[in-house]
C-alpha positions in Angstrom: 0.0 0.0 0.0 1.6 3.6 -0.5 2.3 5.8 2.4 -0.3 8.0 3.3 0.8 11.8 3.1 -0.1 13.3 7.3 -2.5 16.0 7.4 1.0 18.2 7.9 2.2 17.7 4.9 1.4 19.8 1.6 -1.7 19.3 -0.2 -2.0 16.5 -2.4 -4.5 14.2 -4.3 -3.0 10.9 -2.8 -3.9 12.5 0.7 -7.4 10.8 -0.9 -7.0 6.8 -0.2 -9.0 5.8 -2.9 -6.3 8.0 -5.3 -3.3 6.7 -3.7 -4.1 3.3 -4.5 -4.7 4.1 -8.2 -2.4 2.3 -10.8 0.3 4.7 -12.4 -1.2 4.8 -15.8 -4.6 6.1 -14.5 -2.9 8.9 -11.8 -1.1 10.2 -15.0 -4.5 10.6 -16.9 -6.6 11.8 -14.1 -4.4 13.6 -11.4 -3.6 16.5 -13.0 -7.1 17.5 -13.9 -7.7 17.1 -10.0 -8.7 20.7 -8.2 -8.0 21.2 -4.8 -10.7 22.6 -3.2 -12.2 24.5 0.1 -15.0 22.6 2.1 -16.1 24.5 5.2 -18.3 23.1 7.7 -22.1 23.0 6.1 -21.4 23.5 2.6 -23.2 21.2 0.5 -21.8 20.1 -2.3 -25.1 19.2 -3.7 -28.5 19.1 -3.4 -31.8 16.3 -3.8 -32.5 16.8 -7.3 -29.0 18.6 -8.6 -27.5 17.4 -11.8 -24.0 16.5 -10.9 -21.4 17.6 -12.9 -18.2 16.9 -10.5 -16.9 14.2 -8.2 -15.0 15.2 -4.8 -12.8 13.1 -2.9 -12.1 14.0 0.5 -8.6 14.7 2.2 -8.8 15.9 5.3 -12.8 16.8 5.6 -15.9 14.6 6.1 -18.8 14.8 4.0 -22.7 13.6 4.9 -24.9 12.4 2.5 -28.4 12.7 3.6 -32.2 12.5 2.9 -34.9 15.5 3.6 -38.5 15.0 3.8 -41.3 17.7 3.3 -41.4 18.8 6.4 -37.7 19.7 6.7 -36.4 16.7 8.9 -33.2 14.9 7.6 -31.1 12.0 8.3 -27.6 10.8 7.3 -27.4 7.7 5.5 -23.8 7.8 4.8 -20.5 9.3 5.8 -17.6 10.1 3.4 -13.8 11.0 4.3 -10.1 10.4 2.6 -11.5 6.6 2.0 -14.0 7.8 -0.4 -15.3 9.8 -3.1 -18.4 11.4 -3.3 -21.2 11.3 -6.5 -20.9 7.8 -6.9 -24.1 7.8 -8.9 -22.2 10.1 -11.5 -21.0 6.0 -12.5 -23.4 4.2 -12.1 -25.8 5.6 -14.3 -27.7 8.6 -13.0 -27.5 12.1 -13.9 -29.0 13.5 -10.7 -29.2 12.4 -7.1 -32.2 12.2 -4.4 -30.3 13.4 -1.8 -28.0 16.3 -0.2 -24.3 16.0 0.2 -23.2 18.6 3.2 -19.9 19.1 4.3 -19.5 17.6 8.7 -16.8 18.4 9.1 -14.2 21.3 7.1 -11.1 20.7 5.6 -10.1 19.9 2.0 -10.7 17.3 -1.0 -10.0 17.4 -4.7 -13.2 17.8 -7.3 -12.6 16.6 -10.7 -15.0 16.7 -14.1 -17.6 14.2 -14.1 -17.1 13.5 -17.6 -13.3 13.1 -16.9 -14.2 10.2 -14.5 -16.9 8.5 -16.4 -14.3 8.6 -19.2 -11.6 6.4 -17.0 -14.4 4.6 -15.5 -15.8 3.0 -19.0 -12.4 1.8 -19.6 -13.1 -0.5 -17.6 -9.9 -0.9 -15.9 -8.4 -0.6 -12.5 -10.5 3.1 -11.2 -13.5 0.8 -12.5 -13.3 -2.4 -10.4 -12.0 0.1 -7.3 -15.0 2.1 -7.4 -17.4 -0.7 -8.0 -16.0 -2.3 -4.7 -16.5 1.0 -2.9 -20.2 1.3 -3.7 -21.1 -1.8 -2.6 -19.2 -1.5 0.9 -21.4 2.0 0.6 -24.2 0.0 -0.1 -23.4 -1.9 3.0 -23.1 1.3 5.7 -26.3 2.6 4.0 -28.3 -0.1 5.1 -26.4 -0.5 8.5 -27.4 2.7 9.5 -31.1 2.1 8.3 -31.0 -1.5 10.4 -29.1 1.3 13.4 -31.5 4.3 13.3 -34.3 2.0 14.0 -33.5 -0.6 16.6 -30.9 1.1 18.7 -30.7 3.5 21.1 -29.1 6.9 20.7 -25.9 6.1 22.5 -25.4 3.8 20.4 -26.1 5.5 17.3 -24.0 8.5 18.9 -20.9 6.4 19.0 -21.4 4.7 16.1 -21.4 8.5 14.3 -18.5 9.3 16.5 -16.6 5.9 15.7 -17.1 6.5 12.0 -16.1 10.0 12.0 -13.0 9.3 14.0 -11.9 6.5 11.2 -11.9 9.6 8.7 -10.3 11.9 11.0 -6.3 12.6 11.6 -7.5 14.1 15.4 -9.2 12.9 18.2 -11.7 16.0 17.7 -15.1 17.1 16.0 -16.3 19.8 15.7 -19.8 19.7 15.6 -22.5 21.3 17.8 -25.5 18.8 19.2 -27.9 20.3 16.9 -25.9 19.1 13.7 -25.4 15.6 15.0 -28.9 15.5 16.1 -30.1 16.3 12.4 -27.0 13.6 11.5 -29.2 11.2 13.2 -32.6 12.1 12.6 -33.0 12.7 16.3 -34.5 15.1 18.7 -31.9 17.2 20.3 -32.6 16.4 23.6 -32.0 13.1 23.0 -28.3 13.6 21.9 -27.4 15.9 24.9 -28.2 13.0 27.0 -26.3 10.6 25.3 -23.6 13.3 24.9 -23.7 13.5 28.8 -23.8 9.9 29.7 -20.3 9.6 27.6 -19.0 12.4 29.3 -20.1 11.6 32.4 -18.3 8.0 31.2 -15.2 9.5 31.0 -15.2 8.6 27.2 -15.8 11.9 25.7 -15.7 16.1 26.7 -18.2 18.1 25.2 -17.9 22.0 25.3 -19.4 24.7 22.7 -19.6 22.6 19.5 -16.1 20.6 20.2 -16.2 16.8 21.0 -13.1 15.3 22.0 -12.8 11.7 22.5 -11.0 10.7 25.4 -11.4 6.6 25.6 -12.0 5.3 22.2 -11.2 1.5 23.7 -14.1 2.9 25.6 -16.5 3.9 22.8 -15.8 0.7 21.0 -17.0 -1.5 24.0 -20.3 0.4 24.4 -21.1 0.4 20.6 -23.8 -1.4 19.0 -22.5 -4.1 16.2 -23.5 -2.0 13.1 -20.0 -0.3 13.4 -17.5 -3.4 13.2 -20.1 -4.7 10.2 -19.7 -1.6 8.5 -15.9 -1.3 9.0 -15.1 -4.9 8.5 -16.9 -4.8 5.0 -14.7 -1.9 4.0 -11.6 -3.7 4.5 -12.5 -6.7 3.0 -13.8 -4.8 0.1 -11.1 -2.2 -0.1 -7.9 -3.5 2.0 -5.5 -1.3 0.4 -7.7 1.6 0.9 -8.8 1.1 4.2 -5.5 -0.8 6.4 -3.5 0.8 8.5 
C-alpha cells in the first residue's frame, strides 16, 4: 500500500486513499485535472435533485450524504472521508441524485470533471473495479445505518457516528454542535445531549461549545452497537489497500 501523506504535509490528491491506491497509468491521466478545493463546515456540495457535474474526494474533511423530507427533517445515511469519493451515482448511471451531500466536518478534497471520470471509469480498468468495490461497501453502511436508526438507542447511534467519524479523521476532535449531530441522526436534540452526557459523564468523551473530544475510544468501541464493526469490517474486506493501516 503507498504511504499516506499526514495532514501536515502539503496538499495533495494521494492524501485521498481511494487516489493513492490508483495504478500509475490512470494517476497520470486523471491527477492532473484534480482541483483542490475548500469545504467548510455545512457546505453542500449538492442538493436532492442537482445534476451532478463533479466528483470530490475527501482529504482531510468529512462529507454527509443525507435524505430530507417535506417537512424539513433529515437523516444521514452515509458518511464520506479520505477513504471515499463522493457522486458515486455520476458512475453508475444517474444524472441526478435524491439526496444532499453537506460538508461535517471542514477541511479539503479534490473535485474533478464528471465526464473526466466516467471517461476512465468506462475503460473498464483498474479506477472501475476500485469504485465498484467501494459502492457496494457504501451500499453496505447505508443499510447498517437504516437496520441502526431504527432498533438502537441513541448512545449507540452517537458512537457509532463518532466511531465513524474518527476512522476519517487525523484528530481525536469534531467539531460539531449537538444540533448538527442531532439532524445527522434524525433525532431530537434532547435526545443527543443526554447521550452526549452519559459519555461524558463516562469518562469517554468532553463536550464544550460545538467541540467533541474523544477521550477513551477503547471505551467507545466496547459500548457500541455491532453495526459499526459490520460496516468497517466490510470496507476492509472490500477495499484492504484503501482502508488498512
Amino acid at each position: 500500500m503507498p504511504t499516506m501523506p499526514g495532514p501536515t504535509d502539503a496538499p495533495t490528491p494521494r492524501q485521498s486513499h481511494l487516489l493513492a491506491v490508483l495504478p500509475e497509468a490512470e494517476s497520470k491521466r486523471l491527477l492532473p485535472h484534480m482541483e483542490l478545493v475548500s469545504l467548510p463546515l455545512g457546505k453542500a456540495l449538492y442538493e436532492s435533485g442537482d445534476q451532478l457535474n463533479h466528483v470530490y474526494f475527501p482529504t482531510t474533511a468529512i462529507v454527509s450524504l443525507l435524505y430530507e423530507l417535506e417537512n424539513g427533517s433529515s437523516a444521514e445515511i452515509a458518511v464520506v472521508g479520505n477513504e471515499g469519493i463522493v457522486g458515486i451515482a455520476l458512475f453508475m448511471g444517474g444524472d441526478t441524485v435524491p439526496n444532499r451531500a453537506v460538508v461535517q466536518s471542514a477541511g479539503h478534497g479534490y473535485r474533478l470533471q464528471g465526464r473526466l471520470l466516467q471517461q476512465e471509469f468506462n475503460r473498464a480498468g483498474a479506477l472501475q473495479h476500485l469504485l465498484l468495490r467501494y459502492t457496494l461497501a457504501m451500499l453496505t453502511q447505508m443499510a447498517q445505518t437504516a437496520v441502526c436508526n431504527r432498533h438502537h438507542t441513541v448512545d449507540q447511534q452517537l458512537c457509532r457516528w463518532l466511531l465513524l467519524s474518527l476512522d476519517r479523521l487525523p484528530t481525536m476532535e469534531l467539531n460539531m454542535t449537538q444540533e448538527l449531530i442531532a439532524n445527522m441522526l434524525g433525532v431530537r436534540r434532547e435526545g443527543v445531549t443526554e447521550a452526549a452526557g452519559k459519555l461524558q459523564k463516562a469518562g469517554l468523551i468532553h463536550h464544550d461549545r460545538g467541540r467533541i473530544t474523544v477521550l477513551d475510544r477503547p471505551g467507545l468501541e466496547k459500548r457500541v452497537c455491532e453495526c459499526y464493526e459490520v460496516v468497517r469490517k466490510e470496507f476492509r474486506r472490500l477495499l484492504p489497500d484503501v482502508t488498512a493501516t
